[in-house]
KOLTI-988872 format. One line per 8 residues: number of its first residue (from 1); their letters; for each residue x, y, z of N, C-alpha, C. Coordinates in Angstrom, 2 decimals. Each point is the difference from the previous one (the first is absolute). Layout:
<atoms>
NUM = a = X:Y:Z:X:Y:Z:X:Y:Z  ...;
</atoms>
This chain:
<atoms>
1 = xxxxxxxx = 0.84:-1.18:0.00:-0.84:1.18:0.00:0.88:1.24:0.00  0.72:0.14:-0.81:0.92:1.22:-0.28:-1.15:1.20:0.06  1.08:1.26:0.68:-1.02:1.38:-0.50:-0.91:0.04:1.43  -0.06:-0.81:0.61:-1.28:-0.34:0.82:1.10:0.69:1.61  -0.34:0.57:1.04:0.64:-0.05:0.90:-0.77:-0.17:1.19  0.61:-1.23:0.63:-1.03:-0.54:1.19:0.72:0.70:1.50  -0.85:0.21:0.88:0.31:0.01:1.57:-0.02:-0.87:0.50  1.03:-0.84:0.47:-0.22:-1.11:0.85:-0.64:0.04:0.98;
9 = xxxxxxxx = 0.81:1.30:0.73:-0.88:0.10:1.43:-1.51:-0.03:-0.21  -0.28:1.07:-1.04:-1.61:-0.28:0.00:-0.52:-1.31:-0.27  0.21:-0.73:-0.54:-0.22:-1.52:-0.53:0.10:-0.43:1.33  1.18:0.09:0.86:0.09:-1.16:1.17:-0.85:0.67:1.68  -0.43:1.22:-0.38:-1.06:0.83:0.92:-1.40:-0.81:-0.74  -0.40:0.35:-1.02:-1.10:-0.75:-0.17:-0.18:-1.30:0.24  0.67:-0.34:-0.32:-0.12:-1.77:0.19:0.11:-0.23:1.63  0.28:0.78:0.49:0.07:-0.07:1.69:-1.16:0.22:0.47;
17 = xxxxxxxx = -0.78:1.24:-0.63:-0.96:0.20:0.23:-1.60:-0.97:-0.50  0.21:-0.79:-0.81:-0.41:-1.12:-0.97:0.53:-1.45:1.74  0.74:0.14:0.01:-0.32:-1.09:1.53:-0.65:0.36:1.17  0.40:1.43:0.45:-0.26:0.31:1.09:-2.07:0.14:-0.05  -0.54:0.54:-0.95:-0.81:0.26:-0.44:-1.25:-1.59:-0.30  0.60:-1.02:-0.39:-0.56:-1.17:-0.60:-0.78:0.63:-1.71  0.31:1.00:-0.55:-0.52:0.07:-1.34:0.76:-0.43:-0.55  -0.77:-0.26:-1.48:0.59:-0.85:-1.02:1.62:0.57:-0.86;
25 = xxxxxxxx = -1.17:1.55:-0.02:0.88:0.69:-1.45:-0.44:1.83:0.72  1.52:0.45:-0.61:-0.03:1.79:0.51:0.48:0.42:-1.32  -0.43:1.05:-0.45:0.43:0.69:-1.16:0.65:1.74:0.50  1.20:0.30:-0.22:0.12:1.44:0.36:-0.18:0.95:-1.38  -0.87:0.79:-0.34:0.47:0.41:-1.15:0.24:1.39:-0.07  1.73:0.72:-0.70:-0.21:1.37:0.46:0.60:0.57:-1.59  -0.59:1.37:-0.68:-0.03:0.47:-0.91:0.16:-1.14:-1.14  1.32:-0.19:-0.85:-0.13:-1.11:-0.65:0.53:-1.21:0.38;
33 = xxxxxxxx = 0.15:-0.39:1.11:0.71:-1.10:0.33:-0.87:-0.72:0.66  -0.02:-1.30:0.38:-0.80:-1.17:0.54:0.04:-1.06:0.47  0.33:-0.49:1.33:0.45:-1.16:0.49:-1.45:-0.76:0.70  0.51:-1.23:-0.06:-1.02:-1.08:-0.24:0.53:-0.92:0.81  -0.37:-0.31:1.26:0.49:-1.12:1.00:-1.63:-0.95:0.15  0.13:-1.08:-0.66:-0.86:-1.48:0.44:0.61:-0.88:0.72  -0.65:-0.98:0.61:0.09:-1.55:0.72:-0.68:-0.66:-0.19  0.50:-1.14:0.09:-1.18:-1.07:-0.46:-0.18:-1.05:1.49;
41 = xxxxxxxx = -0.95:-0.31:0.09:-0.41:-0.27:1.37:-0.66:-1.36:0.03  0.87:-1.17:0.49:-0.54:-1.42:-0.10:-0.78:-0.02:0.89  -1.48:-0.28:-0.09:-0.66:-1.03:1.24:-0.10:-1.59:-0.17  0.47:-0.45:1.22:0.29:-1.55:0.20:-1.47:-0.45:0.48  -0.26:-0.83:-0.16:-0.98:-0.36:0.66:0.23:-1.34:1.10  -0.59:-0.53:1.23:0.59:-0.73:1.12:-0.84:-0.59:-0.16  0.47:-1.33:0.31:-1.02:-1.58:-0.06:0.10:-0.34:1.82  -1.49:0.10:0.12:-0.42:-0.23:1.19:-0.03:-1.12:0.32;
49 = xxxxxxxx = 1.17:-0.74:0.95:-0.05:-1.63:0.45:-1.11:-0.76:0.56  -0.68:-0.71:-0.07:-0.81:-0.90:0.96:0.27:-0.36:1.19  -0.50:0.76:1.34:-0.03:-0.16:1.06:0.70:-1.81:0.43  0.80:-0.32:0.98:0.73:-0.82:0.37:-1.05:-1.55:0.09  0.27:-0.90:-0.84:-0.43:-0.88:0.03:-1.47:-0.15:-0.85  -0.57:1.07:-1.13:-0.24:0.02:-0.55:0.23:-0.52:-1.44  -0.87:-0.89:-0.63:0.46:-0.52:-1.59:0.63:1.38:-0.54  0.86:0.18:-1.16:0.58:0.45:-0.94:-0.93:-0.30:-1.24;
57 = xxxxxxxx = -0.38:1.08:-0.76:-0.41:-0.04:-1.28:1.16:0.42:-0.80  -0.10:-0.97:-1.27:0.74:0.44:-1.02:-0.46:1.98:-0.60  1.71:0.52:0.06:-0.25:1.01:-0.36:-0.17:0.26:-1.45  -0.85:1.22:-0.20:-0.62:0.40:-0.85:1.17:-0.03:-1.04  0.03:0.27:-1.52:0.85:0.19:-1.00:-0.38:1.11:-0.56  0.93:0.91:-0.12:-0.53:1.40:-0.19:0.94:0.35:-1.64  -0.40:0.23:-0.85:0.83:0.38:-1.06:-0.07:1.19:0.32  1.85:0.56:-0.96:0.02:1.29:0.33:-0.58:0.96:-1.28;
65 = xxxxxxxx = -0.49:0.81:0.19:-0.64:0.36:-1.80:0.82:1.56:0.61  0.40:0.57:-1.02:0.57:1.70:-0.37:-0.78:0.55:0.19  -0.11:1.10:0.79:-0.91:1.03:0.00:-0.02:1.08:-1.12  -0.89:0.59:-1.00:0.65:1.11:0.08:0.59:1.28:-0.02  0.37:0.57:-0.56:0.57:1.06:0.81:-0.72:1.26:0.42  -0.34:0.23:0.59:-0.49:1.07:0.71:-0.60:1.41:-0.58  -0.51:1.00:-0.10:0.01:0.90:-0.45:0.70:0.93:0.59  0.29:0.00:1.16:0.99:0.98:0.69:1.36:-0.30:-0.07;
73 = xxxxxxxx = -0.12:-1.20:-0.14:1.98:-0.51:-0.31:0.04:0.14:-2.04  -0.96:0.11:-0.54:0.41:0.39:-1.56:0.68:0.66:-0.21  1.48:-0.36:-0.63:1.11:1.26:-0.61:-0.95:0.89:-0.96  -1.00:-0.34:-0.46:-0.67:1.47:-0.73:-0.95:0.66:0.73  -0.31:-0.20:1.09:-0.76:0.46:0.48:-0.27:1.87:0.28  -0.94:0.59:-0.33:-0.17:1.34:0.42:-0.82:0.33:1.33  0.90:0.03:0.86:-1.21:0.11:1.57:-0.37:1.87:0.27  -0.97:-0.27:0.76:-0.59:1.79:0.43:1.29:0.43:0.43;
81 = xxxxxxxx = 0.20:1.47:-0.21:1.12:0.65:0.98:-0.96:0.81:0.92  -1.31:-0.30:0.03:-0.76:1.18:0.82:-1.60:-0.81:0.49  -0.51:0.88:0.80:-1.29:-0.74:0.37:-0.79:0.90:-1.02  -0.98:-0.75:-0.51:-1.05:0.92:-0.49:-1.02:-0.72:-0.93  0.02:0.53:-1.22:-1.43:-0.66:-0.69:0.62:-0.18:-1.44  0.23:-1.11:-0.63:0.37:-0.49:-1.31:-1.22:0.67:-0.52  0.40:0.42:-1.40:-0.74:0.48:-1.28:0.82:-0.76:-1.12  -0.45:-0.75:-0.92:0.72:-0.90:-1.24:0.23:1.30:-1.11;
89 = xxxxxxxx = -1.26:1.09:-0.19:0.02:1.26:-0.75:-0.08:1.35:0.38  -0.25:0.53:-1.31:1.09:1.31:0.41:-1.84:0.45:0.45  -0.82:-0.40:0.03:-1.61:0.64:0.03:-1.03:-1.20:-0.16  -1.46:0.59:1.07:-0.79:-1.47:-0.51:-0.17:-0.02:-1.50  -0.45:-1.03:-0.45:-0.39:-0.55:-1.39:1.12:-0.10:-0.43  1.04:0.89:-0.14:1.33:-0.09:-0.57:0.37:-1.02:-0.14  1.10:-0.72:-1.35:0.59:-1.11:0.15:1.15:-0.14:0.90  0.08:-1.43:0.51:1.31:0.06:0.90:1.36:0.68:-0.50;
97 = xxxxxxxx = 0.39:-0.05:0.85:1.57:0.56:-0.61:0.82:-1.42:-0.18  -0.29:-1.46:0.60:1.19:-1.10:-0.80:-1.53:-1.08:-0.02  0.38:-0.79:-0.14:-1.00:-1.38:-0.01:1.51:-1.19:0.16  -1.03:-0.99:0.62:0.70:-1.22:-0.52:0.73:-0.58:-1.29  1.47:-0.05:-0.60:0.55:-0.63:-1.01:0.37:1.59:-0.74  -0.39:0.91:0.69:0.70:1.56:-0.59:1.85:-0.05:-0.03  0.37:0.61:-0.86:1.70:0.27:0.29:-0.23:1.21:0.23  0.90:0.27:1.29:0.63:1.52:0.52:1.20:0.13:-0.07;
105 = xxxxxxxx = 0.22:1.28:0.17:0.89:0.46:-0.01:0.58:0.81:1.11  1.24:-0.09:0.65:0.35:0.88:1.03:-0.37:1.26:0.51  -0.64:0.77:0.91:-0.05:1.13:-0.07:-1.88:0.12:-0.28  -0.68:-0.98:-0.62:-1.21:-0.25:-0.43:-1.02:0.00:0.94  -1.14:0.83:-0.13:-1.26:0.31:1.44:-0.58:-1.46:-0.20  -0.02:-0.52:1.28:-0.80:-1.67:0.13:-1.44:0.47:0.45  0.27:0.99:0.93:-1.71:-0.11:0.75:0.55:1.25:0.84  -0.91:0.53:1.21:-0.28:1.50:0.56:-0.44:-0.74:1.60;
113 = xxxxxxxx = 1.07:0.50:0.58:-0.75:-0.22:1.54:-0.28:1.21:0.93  -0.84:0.00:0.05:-1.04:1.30:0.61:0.76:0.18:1.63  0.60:0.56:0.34:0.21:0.80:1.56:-0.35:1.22:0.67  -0.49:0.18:0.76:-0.54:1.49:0.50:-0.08:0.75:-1.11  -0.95:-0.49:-0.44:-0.90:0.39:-1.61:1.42:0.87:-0.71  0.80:-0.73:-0.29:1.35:-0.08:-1.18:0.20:-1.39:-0.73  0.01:0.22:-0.92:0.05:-0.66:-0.95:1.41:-0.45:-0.40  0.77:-1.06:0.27:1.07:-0.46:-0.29:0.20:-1.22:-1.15;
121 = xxxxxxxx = 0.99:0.41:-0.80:0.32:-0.78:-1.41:1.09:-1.39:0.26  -0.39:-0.94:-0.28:0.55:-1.07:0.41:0.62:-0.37:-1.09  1.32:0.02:-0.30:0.45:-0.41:-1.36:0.53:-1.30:0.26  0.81:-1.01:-1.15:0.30:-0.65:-0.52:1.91:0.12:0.64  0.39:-0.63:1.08:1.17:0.65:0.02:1.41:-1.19:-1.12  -0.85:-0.65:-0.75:0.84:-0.60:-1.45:-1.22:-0.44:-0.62  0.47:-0.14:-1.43:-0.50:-0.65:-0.76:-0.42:-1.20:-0.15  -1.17:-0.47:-0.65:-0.52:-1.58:0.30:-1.11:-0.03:-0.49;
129 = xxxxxxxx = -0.84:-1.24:0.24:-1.48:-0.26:-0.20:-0.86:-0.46:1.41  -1.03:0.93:-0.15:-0.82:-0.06:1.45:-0.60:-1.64:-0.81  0.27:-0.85:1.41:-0.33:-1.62:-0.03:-1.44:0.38:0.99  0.06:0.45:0.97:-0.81:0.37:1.45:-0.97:1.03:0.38  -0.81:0.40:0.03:-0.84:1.44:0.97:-0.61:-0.76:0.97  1.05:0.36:1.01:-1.22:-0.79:1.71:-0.44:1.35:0.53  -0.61:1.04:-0.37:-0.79:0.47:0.32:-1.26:0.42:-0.74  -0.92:0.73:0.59:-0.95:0.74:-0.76:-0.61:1.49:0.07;
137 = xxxxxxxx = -0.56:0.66:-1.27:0.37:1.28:-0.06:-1.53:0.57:1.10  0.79:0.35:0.64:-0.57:1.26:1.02:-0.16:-1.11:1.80  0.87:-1.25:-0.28:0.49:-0.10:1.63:0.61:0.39:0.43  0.36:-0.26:1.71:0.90:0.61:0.60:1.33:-1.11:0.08  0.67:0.78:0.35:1.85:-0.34:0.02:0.58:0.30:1.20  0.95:-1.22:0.57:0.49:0.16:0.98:1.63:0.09:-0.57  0.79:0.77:0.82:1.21:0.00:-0.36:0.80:-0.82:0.20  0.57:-0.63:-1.67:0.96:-1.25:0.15:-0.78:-1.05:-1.09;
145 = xxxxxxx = -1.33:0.40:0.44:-0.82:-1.43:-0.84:-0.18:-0.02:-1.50  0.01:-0.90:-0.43:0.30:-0.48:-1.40:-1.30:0.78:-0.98  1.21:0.55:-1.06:-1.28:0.62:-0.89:0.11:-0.84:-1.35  1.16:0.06:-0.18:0.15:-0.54:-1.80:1.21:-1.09:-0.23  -0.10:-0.53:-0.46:1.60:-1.01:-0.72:0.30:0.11:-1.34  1.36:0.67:0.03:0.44:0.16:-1.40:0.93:-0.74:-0.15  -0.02:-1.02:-1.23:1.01:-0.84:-0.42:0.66:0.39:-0.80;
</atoms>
């Protein structure tokens, strides 16, 4: 990743804060720069023994099947940077501004999230094709949560 210049410290503060905390994933983002700390978090599950002198049943056979992947762990993923109210257009009736199987382009308006009645432009921060819209136009948005996936 030439060109790119990372803070460790910030990387190894977040990720501290990513244990101390039990969340998954912290994003810092400041003017154009953007760091991105995830974990991935096994749950085990415990096989409860049969009380002492109790028969034993044969245990269950569990195949393992892939989950998968997440919408919040998607490398294309576009999450809220704000709380407020998704709009897909620029006005009612209006056509959306992307649809499903659209190519964008960097820099490109996806949708409008409404904050203390301001209107904020959500672009495209690379190029791709919207695969995803997990939201809908005129809900509300929590900050962080998944709006779009661009592949």
């Amino acid at each position: 990743m030439s060109g790119v210049n990372f803070d460790a410290a910030a990387i190894r503060e977040l990720a501290k804060i990513l244990r101390e905390t039990d969340l998954t994933e912290i994003e810092l983002v400041e003017k154009d720069s953007r760091i991105r700390v995830a974990r991935q978090i096994t749950v085990t599950q415990v096989a409860h023994l049969p009380a002492a002198g109790a028969p034993m049943a044969a245990a269950p056979v569990v195949a393992a099947v892939a989950e998968p992947v997440s919408d919040a762990a998607h490398p294309g993923l576009i999450a809220s940077p704000m709380v407020g109210v998704a709009y897909l257009s620029p006005e009612p009736g209006a056509a959306a501004f992307v649809t499903v199987g659209a190519k964008v382009s960097q820099g490109q308006t996806l949708m409008l999230i409404e904050a203390m009645k301001t209107f904020n432009q959500i672009r495209a921060p690379r190029a791709g094709t919207v695969t995803r819209i997990l939201v809908e136009g005129g809900s509300p948005v929590e900050y962080g949560e998944p709006l779009m996936i661009i592949e």
